[in-house]
N, C-alpha and C positions, 0 to 999 in steps of 0.2 A: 504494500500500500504506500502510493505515494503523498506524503504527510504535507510537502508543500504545496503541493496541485490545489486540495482539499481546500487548505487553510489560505493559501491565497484567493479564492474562490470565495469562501466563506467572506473573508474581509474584505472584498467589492462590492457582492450583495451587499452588506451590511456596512458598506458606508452609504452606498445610495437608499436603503429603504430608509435610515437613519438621519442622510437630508430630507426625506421625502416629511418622515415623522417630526420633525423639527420646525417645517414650512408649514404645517400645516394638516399633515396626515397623508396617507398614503390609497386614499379610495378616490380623489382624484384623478389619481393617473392608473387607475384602473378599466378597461371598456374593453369590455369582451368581443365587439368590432374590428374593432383594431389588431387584438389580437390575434384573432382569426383571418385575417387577410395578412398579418404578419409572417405569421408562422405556418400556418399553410398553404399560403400562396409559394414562401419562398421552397416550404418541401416541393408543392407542385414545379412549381420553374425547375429544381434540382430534377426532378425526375424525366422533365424534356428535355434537361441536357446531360444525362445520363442516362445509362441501363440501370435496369434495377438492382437487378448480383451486384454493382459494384457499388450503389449507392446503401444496399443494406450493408455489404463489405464495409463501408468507411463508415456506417455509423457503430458498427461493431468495434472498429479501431481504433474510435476515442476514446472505450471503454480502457484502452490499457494507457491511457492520462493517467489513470488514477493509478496504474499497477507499475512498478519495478522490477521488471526479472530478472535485470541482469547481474551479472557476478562481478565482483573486482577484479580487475587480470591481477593484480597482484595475488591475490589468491590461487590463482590458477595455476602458477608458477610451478609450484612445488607438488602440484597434485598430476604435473604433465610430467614430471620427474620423478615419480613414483611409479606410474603407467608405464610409462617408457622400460624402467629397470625392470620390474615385471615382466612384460613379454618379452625383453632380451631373455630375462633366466628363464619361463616358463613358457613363452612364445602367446600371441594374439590369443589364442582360443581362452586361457587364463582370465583374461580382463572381460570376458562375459558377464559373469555377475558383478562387476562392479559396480556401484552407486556414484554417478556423476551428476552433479547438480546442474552445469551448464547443458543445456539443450542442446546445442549447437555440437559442442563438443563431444557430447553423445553421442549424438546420431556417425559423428567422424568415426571414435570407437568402434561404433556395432558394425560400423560397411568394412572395417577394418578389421574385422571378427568375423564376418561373412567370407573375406577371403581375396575382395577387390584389390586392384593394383592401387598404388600410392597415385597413377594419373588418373585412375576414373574416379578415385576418390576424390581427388581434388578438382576434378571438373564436375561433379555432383554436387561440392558443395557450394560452389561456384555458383552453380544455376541455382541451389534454391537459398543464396544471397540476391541474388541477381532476380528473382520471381519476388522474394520480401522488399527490395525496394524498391519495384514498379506496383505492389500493391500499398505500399505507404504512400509511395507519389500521388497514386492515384486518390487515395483520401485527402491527401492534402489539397489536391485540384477541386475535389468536392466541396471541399469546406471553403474554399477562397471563394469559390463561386458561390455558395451559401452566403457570406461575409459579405460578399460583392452587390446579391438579390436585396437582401432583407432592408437595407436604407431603402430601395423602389419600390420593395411593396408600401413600405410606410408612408411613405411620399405620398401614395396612390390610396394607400387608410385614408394620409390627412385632409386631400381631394374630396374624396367623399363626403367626409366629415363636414366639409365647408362647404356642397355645393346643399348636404342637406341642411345644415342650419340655416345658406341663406333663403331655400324653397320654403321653408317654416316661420323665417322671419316675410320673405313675403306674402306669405296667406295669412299673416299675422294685418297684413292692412288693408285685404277685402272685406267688405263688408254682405253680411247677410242679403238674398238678396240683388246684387247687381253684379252677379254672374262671373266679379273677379276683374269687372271694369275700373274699379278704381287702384286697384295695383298696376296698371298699367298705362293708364291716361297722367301723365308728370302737370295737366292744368290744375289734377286736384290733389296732388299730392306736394306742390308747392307753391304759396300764396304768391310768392315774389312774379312767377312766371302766369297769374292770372290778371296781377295788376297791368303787366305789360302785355298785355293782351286784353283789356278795359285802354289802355290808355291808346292802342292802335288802333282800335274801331272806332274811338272817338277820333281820331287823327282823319279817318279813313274818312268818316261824315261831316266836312268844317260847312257843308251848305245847309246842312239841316238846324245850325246853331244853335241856342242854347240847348233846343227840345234835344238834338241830335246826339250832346255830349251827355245828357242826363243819361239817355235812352243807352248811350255806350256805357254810363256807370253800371245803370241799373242791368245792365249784361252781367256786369263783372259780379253784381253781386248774387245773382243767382247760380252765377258759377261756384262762387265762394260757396253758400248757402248749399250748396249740393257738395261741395268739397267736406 
């Protein structure tokens, strides 16, 4: 188990829930919308640019974030110098049952115990060095692309978010009624631009005089009065 993975992990979360609880509380920045266009929109996009074997493959591979296996070479040192003296005096078949903690090292042993030559052993292990890190690469490529997705889906949440508040704020100024005319006529949803439109029809009638300009007031004010 890797103790730093964990604990640095731990103390990010827990500095940001910790601003969050500080400002104010932390149900703000919660919306299950968002989340769901986050998180799996960006699985979805990974799986368009990806096969699936290698996209379950690299989420299996972050799991060993958390694990350690590997051995100290210094360790090793003295346990390949043991092996070694052994099947000089007692020859490979000997080192059968031995208990080898590296992995790696093991599987060298047993092909080594099986009887293979020192070249096919060493181009076996070759290749399945060479297979472990085209299937690490390949996790890594997932994840960048992951890394890469998940700002644009949010991007494309916060989109949403804002084209439906302002569709709420504008139904928020029709009225019962008049079919959703007044959200979109700007004569009655702002006085300034009704005055100047009273003050052109009067413009528009100077032969009709006094009656004329009344008659353009009293436009404006039924405009108003219906605003």
């Amino acid at each position: 188990m890797d103790l730093g993975t964990i604990l640095g992990l731990g103390l990010g979360f827990g500095l940001i829930i910790t601003a969050m609880v500080l400002g104010g509380g932390v149900m703000p920045f919660v919306d299950a919308q968002s989340a769901l266009i986050v998180i799996f929109g960006t699985f979805a996009a990974t799986l368009t640019n990806q096969k699936m074997p290698y996209v379950i493959s690299g989420l299996k591979s972050a799991v060993q974030a958390f694990f350690d296996k590997s051995s100290p070479k210094a360790d090793l040192v003295p346990l390949i110098i043991d092996l070694a003296g052994k099947a000089r005096k007692e020859g490979l078949v000997a080192l059968e049952g031995e208990e080898i903690s590296d992995p790696f090292m093991a599987r060298g042993v047993r092909l080594g115990v099986d009887g293979l030559s020192p070249e096919l052993i060493t181009e076996t292990l070759k290749g399945e060095l060479s297979a472990m890190k085209e299937r690490h690469e390949r996790a890594q490529q997932i994840f960048k692309f992951m890394s890469a997705t998940a700002p644009s889906m949010g991007l494309i949440g916060t989109i949403i978010d804002l084209v439906q508040m302002l569709e709420s704020r504008r139904s928020g100024f029709d009225r019962p009624g008049d079919g959703g005319r007044a959200s979109h006529d700007p004569l009655r949803r702002d006085p300034r631009l009704r005055r100047v439109r009273a003050d052109r029809l009067e413009a528009r009638e100077p032969h009709r005089g006094r009656g004329g300009g009344e008659e353009a007031r009293d436009r404006g004010r039924r405009i108003d009065s219906q605003g």
